[in-house]
N, C-alpha and C positions, 0 to 999 in steps of 0.2 A: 247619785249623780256622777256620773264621768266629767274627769276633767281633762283638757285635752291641750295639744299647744298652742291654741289661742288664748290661755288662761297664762300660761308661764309669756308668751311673748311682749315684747316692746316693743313698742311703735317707734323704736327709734326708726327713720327712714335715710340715718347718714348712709349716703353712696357715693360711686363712681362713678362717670361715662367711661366707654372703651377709648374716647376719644382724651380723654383727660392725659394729661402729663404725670409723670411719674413723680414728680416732684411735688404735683400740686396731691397727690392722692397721700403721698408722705405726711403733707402737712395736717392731711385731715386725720389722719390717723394717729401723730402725734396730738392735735390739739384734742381730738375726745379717748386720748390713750385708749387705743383698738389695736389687737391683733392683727385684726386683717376687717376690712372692709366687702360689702357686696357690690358687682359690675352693674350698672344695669343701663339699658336703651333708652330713649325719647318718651317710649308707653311706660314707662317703670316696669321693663320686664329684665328678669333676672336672667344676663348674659355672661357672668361671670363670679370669679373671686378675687380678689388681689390681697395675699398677707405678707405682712411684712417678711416672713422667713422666704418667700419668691422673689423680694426686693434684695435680700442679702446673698441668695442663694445665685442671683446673675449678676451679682458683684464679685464675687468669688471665682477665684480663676479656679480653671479645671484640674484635671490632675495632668492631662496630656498639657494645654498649657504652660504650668509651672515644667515640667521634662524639656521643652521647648525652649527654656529659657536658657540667654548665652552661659549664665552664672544664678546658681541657688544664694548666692548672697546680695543679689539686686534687693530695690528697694520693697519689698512685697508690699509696706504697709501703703509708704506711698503711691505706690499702683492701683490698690484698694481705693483709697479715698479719687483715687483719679477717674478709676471705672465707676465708681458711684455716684461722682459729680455727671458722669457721660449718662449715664444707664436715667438720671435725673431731666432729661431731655428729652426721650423715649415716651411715647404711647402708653397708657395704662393695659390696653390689646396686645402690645408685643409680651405679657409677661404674666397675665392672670391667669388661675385655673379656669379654662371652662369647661365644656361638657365632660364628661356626666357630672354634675355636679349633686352636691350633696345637701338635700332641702326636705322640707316638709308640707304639708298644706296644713291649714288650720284647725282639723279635725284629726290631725293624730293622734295617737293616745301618748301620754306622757311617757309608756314603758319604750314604745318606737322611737323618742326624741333621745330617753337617754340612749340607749341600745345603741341608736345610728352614730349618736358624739361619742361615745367609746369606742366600738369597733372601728369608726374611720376617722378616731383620734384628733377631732375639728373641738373646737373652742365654741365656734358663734356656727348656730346652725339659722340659713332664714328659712322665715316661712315665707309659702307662695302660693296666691289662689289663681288658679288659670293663667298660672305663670309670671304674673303679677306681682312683686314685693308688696308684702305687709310690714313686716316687721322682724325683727331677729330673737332669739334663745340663747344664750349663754349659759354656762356651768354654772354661774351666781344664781341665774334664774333659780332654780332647783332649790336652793340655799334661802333664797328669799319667800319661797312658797313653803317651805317648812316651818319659817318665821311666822310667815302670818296667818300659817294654818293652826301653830301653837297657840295665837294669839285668839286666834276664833274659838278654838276648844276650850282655852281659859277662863273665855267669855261668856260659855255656854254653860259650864261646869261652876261658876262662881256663884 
C-alpha cells in the first residue's frame, strides 16, 4: 500500500481572505501558534501564503531606508513598532506570497512532500485538489506518522 499526502494531512482549514487585515491574520496565527497561514478566495481556492517572517520582513526598514536616515542613532526600535502597528492596517493581498506557490494534491507520495519542504525550506506545505484547500502538512506530520506506524507494528508483532 502507498501512502501518500492525504494520509499525513490535517484538515486543519485555518485560513485567510486576501481581503482580511493584517492584523486580523496576526491574530489567527498567534491564537493556533502557526507560522504562516494559507490565502484563499470565497471558493476556498488557494490564492496565497502569508507567514509571519513576510509580516516582519515589511516591518523592517530597508537597507537604502536606514542610509536615508537624517541620524543612525534615531529611534529604530520605535520606528519598528510604528511601522508594524501601520503595516497592521494593511490588506492581507498587499503582503502574501503568491504565485508559484508551493503545494501538493492529495496523491503525492510522501517522498515529493518531504523532498518539496526541504528544498524550498516551507514549514506547512497545503494540499490542493483542483486548486481547492484541503488541508495542510507540517514537519510534525512526519513525526506523528512514525509514531503511530510504531504503534501499529507493535500491535502487529505483539
Amino acid at each position: 500500500m502507498t501512502t501518500n499526502a492525504s494520509k499525513l494531512m490535517v484538515r486543519d482549514l485555518t485560513a485567510v481572505s486576501p481581503e482580511d487585515r493584517i492584523l486580523d491574520a496576526v491574530r489567527v496565527l498567534y491564537s493556533h501558534r502557526l507560522p504562516g497561514v494559507p490565502v484563499i478566495d470565497d471558493d476556498w481556492r488557494l490564492v496565497g501564503y502569508l507567514a509571519q517572517s513576510d509580516i516582519l520582513e515589511a516591518a523592517v526598514p530597508t537597507f537604502l531606508e536606514v542610509l536615508s536616515q537624517t541620524s543612525f542613532l534615531d529611534d529604530s526600535e520605535g520606528n519598528l513598532l510604528q511601522r508594524l502597528q501601520l503595516l497592521g492596517r494593511h490588506k492581507v493581498q498587499d503582503y502574501m506570497r503568491g504565485e508559484p506557490l508551493v503545494m501538493v494534491d492529495p496523491y503525492a507520495s510522501l517522498m515529493t512532500v518531504a523532498d518539496l519542504m526541504l528544498r524550498k525550506g516551507v514549514e506547512r506545505l497545503p494540499v490542493v485538489e483542483e486548486g481547492r484547500f484541503l488541508g495542510i502538512i507540517d514537519r510534525a506530520s512526519f513525526c506523528e506518522f512514525m509514531m503511530e506506524d510504531e504503534e501499529a507494528y507493535a500491535r502487529i508483532n505483539a
